[in-house]
Phi, psi and omega in degrees: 000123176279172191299311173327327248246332180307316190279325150339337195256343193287295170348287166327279190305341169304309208275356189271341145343289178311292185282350156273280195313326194266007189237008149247349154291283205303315169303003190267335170283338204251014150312295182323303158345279169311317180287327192276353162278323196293124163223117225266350183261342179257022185262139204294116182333139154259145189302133183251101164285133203235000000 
């Protein structure tokens, strides 16, 4: 593997870092979210098996 080709896979592995912290800030919000959304007469019947 040439030098390029190692730091092209670190140069990867930053931004896919990166795009994690940001998809762990945003699930850290997104209760709230949810709660404040949730409307409990559009939530989908439950299923009965009989």
């Amino acid at each position: 593997m040439s030098k390029n080709e190692v730091q092209f896979r670190i140069d990867q592995y930053a931004e896919i870092e990166r795009l994690l912290e940001q998809v762990r800030q945003s699930e850290s919000s997104a209760p709230l979210e949810a709660e404040r959304t949730y409307r409990p007469h559009e939530a989908p019947a439950h299923r009965i098996d009989i």
